[in-house]
N, CA, C and O atoms as CSV, one atom per row, in Angstrom:
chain,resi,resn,atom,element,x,y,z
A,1,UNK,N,N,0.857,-1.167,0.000
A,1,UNK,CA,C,0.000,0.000,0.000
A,1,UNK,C,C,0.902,1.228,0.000
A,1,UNK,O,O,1.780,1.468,0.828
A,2,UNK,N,N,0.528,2.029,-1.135
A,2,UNK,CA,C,1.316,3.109,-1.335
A,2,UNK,C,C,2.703,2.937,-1.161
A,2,UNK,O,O,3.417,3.697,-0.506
A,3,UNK,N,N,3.119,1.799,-1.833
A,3,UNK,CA,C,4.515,1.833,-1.923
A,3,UNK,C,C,5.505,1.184,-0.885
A,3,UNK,O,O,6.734,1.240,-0.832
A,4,UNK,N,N,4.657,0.598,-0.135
A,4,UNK,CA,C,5.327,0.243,1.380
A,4,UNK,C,C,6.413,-1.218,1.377
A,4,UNK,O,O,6.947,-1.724,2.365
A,5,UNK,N,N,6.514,-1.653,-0.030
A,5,UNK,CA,C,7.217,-2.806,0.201
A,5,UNK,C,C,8.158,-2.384,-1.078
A,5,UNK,O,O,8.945,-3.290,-1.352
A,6,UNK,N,N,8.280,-1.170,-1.976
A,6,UNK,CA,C,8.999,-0.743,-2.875
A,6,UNK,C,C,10.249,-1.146,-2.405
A,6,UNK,O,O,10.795,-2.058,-3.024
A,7,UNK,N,N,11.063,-0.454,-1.028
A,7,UNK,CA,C,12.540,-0.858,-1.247
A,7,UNK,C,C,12.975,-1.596,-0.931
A,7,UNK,O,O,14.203,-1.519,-0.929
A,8,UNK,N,N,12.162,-3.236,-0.276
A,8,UNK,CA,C,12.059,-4.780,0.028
A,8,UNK,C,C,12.495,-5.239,-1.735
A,8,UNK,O,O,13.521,-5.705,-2.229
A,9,UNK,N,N,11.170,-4.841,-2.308
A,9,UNK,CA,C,11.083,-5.092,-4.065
A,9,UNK,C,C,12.624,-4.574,-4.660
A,9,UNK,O,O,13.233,-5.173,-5.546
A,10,UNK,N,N,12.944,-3.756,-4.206
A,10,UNK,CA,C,13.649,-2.684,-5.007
A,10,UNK,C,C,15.667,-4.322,-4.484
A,10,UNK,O,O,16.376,-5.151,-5.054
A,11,UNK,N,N,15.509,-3.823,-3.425
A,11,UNK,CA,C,16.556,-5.166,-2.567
A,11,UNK,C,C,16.359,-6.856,-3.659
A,11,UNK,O,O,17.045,-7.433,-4.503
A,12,UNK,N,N,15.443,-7.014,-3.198
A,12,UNK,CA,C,15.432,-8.364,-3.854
A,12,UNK,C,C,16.055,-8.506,-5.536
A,12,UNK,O,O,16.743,-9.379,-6.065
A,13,UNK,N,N,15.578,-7.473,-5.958
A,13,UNK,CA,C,16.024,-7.598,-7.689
A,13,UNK,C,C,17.250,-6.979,-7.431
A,13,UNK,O,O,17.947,-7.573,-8.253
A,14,UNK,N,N,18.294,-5.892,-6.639
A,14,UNK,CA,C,19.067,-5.701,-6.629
A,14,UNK,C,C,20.226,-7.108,-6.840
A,14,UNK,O,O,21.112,-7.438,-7.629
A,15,UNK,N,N,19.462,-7.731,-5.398
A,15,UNK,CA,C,20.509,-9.114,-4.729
A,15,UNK,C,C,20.494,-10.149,-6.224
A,15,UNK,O,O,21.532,-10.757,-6.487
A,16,UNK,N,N,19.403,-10.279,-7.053
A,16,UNK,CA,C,19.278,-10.786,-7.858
A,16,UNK,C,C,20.324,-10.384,-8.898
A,16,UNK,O,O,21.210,-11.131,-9.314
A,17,UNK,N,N,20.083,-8.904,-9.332
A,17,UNK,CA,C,20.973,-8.618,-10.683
A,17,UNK,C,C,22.686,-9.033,-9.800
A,17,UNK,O,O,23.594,-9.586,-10.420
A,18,UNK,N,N,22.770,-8.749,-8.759
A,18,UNK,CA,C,24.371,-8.561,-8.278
A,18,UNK,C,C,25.019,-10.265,-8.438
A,18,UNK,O,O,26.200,-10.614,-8.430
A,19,UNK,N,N,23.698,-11.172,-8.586
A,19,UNK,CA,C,24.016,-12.587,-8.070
A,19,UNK,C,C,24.195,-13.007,-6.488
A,19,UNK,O,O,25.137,-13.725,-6.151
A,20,UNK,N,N,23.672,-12.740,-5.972
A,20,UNK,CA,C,23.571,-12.648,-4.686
A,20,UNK,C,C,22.877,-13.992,-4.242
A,20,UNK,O,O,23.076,-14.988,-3.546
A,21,UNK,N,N,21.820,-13.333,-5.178
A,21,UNK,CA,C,20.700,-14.860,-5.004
A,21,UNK,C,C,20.736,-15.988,-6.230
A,21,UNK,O,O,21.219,-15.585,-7.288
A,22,UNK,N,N,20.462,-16.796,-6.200
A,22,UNK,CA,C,20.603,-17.898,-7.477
A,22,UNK,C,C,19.215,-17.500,-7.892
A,22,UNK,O,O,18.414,-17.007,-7.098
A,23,UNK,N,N,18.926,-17.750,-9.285
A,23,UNK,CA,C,17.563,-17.347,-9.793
A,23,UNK,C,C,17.183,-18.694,-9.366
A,23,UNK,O,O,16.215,-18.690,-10.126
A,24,UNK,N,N,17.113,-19.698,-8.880
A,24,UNK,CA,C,16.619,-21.296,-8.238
A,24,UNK,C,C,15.995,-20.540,-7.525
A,24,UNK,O,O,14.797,-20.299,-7.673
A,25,UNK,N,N,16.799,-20.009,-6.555
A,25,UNK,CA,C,16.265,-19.900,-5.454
A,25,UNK,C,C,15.419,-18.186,-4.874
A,25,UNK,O,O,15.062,-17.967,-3.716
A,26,UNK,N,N,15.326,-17.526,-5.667
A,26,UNK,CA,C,15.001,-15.984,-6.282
A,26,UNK,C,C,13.313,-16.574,-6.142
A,26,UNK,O,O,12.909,-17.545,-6.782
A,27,UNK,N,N,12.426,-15.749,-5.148
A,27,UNK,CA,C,11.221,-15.514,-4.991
A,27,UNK,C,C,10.557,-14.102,-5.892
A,27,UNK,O,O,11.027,-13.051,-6.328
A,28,UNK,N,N,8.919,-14.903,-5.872
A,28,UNK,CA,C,8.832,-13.933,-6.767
A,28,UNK,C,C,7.388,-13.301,-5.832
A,28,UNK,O,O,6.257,-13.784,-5.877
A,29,UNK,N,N,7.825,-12.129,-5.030
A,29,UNK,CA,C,6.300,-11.958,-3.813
A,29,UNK,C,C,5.421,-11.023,-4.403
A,29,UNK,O,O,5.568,-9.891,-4.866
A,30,UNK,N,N,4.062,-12.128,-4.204
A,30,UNK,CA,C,2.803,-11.528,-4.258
A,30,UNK,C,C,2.617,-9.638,-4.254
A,30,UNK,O,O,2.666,-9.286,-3.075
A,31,UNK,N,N,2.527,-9.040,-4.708
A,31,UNK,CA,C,2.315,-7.855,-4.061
A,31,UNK,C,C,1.251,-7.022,-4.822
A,31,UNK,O,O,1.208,-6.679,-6.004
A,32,UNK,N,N,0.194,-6.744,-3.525
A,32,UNK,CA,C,-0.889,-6.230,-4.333
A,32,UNK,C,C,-1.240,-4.804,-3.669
A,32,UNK,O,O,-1.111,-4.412,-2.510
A,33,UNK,N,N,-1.631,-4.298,-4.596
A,33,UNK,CA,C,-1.933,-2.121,-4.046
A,33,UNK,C,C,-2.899,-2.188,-3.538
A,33,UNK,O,O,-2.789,-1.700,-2.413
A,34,UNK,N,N,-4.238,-2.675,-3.805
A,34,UNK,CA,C,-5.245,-2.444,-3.539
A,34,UNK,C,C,-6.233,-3.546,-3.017
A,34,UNK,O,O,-7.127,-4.082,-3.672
A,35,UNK,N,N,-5.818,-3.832,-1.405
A,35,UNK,CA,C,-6.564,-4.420,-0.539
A,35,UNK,C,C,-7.787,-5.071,-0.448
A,35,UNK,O,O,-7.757,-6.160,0.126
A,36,UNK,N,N,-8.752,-4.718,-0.827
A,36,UNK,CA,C,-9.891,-5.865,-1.639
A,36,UNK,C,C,-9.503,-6.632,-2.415
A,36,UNK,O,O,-10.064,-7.728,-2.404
A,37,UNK,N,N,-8.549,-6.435,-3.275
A,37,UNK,CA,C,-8.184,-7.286,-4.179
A,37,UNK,C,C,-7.201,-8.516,-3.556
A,37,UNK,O,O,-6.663,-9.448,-4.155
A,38,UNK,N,N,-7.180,-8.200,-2.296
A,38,UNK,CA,C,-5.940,-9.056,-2.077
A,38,UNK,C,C,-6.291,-10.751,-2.035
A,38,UNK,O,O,-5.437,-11.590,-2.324
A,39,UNK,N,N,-7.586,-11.071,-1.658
A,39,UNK,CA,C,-7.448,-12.861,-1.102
A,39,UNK,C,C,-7.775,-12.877,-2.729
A,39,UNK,O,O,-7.281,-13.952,-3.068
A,40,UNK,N,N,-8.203,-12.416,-3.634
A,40,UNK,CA,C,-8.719,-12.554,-5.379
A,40,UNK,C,C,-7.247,-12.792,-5.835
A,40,UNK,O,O,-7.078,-13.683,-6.667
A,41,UNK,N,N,-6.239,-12.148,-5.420
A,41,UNK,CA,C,-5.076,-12.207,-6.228
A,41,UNK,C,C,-4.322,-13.540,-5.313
A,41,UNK,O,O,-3.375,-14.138,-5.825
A,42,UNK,N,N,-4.675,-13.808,-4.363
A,42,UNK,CA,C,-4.383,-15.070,-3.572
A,42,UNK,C,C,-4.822,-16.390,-4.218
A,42,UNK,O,O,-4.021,-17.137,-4.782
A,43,UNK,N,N,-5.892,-16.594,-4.127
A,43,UNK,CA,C,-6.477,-17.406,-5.523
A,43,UNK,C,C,-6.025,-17.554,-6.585
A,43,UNK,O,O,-5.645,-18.687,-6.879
A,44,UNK,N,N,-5.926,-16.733,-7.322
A,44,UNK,CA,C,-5.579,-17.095,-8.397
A,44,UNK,C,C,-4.253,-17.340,-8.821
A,44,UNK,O,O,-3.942,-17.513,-9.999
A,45,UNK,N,N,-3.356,-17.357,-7.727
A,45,UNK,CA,C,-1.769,-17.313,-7.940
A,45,UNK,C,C,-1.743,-18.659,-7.134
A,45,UNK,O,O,-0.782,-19.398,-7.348
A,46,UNK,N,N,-2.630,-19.031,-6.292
A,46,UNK,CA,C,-2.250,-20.486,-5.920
A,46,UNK,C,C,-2.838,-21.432,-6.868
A,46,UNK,O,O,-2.177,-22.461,-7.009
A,47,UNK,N,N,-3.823,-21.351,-7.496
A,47,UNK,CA,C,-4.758,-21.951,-8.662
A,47,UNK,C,C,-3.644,-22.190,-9.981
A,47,UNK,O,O,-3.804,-22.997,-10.897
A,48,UNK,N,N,-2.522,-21.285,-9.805
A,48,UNK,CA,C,-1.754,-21.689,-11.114
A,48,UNK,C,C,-0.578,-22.693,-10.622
A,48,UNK,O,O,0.139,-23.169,-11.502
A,49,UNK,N,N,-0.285,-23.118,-8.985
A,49,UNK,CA,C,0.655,-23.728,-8.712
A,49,UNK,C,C,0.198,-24.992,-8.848
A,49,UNK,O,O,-0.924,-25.438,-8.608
A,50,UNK,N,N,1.688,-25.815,-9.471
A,50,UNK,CA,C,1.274,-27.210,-9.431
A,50,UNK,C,C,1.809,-28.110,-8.271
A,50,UNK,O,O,2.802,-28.830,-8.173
A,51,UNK,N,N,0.877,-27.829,-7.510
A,51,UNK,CA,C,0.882,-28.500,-5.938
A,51,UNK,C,C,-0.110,-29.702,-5.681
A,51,UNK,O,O,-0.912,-29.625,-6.612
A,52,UNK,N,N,-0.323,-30.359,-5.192
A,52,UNK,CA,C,-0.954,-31.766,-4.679
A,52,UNK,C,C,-1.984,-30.794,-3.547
A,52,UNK,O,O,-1.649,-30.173,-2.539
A,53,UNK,N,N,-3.518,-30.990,-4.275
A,53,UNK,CA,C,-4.804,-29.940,-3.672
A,53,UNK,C,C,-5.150,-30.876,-2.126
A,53,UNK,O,O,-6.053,-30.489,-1.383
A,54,UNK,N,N,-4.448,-31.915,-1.844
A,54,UNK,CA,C,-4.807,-32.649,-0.380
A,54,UNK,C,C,-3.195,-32.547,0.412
A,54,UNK,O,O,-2.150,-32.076,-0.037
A,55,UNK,N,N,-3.428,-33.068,1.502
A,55,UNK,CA,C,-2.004,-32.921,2.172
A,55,UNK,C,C,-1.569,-34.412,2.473
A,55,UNK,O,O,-2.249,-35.438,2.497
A,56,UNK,N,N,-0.219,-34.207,2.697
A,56,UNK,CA,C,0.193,-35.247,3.162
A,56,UNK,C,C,-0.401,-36.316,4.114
A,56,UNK,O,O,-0.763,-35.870,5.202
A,57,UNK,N,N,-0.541,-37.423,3.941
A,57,UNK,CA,C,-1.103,-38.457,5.059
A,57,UNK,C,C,-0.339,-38.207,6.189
A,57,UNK,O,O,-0.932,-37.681,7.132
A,58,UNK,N,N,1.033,-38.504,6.334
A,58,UNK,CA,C,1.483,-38.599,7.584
A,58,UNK,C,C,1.819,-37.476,8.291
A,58,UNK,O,O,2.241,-37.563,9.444
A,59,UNK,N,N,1.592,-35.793,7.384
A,59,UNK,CA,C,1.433,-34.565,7.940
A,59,UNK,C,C,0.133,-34.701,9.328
A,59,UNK,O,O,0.059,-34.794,10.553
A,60,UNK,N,N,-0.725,-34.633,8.101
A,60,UNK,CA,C,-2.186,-35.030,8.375
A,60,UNK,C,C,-2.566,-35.322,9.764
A,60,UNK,O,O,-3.117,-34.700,10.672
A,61,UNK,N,N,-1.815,-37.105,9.512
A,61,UNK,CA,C,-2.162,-37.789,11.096
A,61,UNK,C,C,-0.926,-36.962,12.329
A,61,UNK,O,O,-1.000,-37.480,13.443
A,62,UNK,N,N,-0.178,-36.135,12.250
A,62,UNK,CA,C,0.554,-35.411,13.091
A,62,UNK,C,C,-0.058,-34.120,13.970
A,62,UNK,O,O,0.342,-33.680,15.048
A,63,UNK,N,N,-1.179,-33.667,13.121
A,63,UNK,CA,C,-1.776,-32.660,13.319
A,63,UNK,C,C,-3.085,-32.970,14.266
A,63,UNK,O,O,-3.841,-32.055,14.591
């Protein structure tokens, strides 16, 4: 919101261009301006991961 994670954003691609970070391992964070929009843009960015939609059995029985 209004810019509040710009020089987090601004760091990360720095550490990136310098090689700092391995692009493996180089995150790419969610970041949304406008707050209603936020669990909509949550959705739909987990909807494109290819993740297993149940959990682990032996998580599961731990819990």
């Amino acid at each position: 919101i209004k810019g509040f994670w710009d020089p987090m954003l601004a760091l990360l691609d720095h550490m990136g261009g310098e090689g700092f970070i391995h692009t493996a391992h180089r995150v790419k964070p969610l970041v949304v301006a406008d707050p209603e929009a936020i669990v909509a843009a949550i959705m739909v960015a987990g909807s494109s991961v290819d993740a297993p939609t149940e959990g682990v059995q032996s998580v599961i029985d731990k819990m």
